[in-house]
LORO-379367 format. One record per residue (C-alpha): residue in three letters; x, y, z. Coordinates in Angstrom, 1 decimal. Layout:
<rs>
{aa=ALA, east=X, north=Y, up=Z}
...
</rs>
This chain:
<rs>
{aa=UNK, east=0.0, north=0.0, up=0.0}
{aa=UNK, east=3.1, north=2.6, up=1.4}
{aa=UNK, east=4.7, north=1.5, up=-2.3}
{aa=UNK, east=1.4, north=2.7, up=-4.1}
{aa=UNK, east=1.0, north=6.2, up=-2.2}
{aa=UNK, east=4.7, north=6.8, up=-3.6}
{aa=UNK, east=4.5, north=5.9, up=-6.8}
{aa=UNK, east=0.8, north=8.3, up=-7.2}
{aa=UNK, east=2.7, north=11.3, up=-5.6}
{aa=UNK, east=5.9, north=10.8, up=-7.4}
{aa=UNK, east=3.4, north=10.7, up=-10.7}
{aa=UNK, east=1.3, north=13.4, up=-9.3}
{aa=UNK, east=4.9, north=15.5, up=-8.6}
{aa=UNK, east=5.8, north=14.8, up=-12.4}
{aa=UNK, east=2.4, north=15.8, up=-13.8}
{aa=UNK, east=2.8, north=19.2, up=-12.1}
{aa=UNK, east=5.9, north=19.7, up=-13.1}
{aa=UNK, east=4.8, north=18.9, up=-17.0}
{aa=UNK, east=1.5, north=21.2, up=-16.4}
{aa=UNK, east=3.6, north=23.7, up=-14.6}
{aa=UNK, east=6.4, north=24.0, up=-18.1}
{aa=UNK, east=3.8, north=24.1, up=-20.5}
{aa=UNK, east=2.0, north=26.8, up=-19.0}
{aa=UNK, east=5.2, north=28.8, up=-18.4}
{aa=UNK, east=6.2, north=28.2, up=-22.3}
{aa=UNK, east=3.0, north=29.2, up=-23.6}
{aa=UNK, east=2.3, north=32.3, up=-21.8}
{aa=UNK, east=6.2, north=33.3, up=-22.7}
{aa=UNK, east=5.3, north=32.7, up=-26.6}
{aa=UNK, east=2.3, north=34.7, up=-26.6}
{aa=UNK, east=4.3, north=37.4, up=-24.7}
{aa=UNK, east=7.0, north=37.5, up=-27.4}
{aa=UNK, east=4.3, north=37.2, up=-30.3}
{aa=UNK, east=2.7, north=39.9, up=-28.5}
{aa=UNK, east=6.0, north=42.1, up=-28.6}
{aa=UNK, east=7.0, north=41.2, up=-32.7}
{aa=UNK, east=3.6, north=42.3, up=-33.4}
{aa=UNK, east=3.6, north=45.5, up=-31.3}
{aa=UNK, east=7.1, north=46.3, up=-33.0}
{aa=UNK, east=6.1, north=45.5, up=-37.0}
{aa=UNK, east=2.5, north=47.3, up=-36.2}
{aa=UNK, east=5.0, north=50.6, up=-35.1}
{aa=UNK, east=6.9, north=50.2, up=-38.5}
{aa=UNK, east=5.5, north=50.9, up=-41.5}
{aa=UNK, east=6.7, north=51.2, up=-45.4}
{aa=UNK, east=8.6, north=54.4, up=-46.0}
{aa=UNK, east=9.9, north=54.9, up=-42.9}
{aa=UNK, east=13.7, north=55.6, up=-42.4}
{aa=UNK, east=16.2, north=53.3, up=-40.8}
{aa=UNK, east=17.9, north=55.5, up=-38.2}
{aa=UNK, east=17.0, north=53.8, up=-34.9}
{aa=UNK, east=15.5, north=50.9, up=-35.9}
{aa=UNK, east=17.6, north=48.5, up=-34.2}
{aa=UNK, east=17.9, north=50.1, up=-30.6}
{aa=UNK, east=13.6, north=50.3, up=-31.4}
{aa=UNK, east=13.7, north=46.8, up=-31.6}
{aa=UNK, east=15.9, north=46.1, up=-28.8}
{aa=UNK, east=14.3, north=48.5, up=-26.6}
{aa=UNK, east=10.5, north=46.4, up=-27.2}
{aa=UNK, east=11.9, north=43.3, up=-26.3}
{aa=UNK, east=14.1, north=41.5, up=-29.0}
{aa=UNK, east=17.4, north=39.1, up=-28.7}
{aa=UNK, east=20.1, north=41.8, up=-29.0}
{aa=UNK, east=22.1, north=39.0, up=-30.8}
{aa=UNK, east=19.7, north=38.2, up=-33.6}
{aa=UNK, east=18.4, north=41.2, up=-34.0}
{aa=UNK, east=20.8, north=42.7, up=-36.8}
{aa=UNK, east=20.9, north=44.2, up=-40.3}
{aa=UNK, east=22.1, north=41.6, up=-43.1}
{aa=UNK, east=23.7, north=43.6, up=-46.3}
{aa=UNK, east=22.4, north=42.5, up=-49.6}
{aa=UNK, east=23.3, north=43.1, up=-53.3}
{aa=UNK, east=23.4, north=46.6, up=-54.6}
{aa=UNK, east=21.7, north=48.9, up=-52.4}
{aa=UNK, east=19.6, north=46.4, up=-50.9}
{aa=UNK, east=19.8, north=45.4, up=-47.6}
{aa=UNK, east=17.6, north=43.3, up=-44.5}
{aa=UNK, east=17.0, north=43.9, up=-41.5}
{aa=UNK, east=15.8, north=41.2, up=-38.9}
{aa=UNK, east=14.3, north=41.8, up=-35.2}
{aa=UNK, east=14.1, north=38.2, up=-33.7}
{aa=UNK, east=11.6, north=37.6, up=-30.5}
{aa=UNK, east=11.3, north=33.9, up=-28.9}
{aa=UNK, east=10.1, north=32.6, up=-26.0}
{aa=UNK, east=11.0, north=30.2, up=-23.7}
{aa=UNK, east=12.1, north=27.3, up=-25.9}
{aa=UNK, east=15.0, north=27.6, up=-28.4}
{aa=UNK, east=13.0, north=27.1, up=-31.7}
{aa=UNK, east=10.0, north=29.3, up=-30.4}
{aa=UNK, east=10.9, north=32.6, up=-32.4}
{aa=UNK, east=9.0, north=35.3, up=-34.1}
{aa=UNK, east=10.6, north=37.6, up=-36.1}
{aa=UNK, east=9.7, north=40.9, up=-38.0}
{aa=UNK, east=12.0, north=41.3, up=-41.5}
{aa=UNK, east=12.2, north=44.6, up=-42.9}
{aa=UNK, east=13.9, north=44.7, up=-47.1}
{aa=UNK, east=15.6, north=48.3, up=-46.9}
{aa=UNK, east=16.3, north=50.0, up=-50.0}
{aa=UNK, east=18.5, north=53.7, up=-49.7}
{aa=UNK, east=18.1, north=53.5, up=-46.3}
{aa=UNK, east=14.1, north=53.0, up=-46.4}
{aa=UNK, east=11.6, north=50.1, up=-45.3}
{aa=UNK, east=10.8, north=48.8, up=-48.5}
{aa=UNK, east=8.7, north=45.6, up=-47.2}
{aa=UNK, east=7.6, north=44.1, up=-43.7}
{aa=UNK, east=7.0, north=40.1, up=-43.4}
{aa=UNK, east=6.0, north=38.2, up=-40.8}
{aa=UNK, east=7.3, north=35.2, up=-39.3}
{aa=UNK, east=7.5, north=32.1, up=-36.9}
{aa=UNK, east=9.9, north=29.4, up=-35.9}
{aa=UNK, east=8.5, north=26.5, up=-34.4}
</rs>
C-alpha cells in the first residue's frame, strides 16, 4: 500500500511539473508574439532606418539576432528576432531596406 501512495505522488509530482512548463512556455510565446507584433504594427513602409535596431531592442528583441544583413546593390535586410522560452519558439519581424528606407515588412514564426 506505502509502495502505491509513492509511486501516485511521485506521478502526481511529475504531472505538475509537465503542467507547470507548458503553462510557463506558452504564456512566454504569446508574450513575445505579442511584442513582434507591437514592434512590425509601429513600423511601417517608408519609414527611415535610423533607430530601428535600438527600437527593436528596446521592445523586447534578442540583441544577438536582432541585426541588419547587407544585400546586393543597395539592398539590404534587417531582422528583429523575438522567442520565447524554448530555443525554436521565435517570431521575427523582416524589414527589405532599399536607400536607407523600409521597402517591405514580413511576418514570421519558428516553431
Amino acid at each position: 500500500m506505502r509502495l502505491k501512495s509513492k509511486l501516485l505522488k511521485s506521478m502526481l509530482a511529475i504531472a505538475l511539473v509537465f503542467i507547470t512548463l507548458v503553462a510557463f512556455g506558452s504564456y512566454d510565446s504569446r508574450k513575445a508574439h505579442e511584442m513582434e507584433r507591437q514592434f512590425c504594427a509601429s513600423v511601417s513602409e517608408g519609414m527611415p532606418i535610423a533607430g530601428l535596431q535600438e527600437k527593436a531592442i528596446v521592445m523586447g528583441a534578442d540583441k544577438k539576432m536582432t541585426r541588419f544583413y547587407e544585400g546586393e546593390k543597395n539592398e539590404s535586410t534587417f531582422m528583429a528576432v523575438f522567442h520565447g522560452i524554448f530555443i525554436f519558439d521565435r517570431y521575427s519581424c523582416e524589414f527589405s531596406i532599399t536607400a536607407d528606407k523600409v521597402n517591405a515588412i514580413k511576418n514570421s514564426h519558428l516553431d
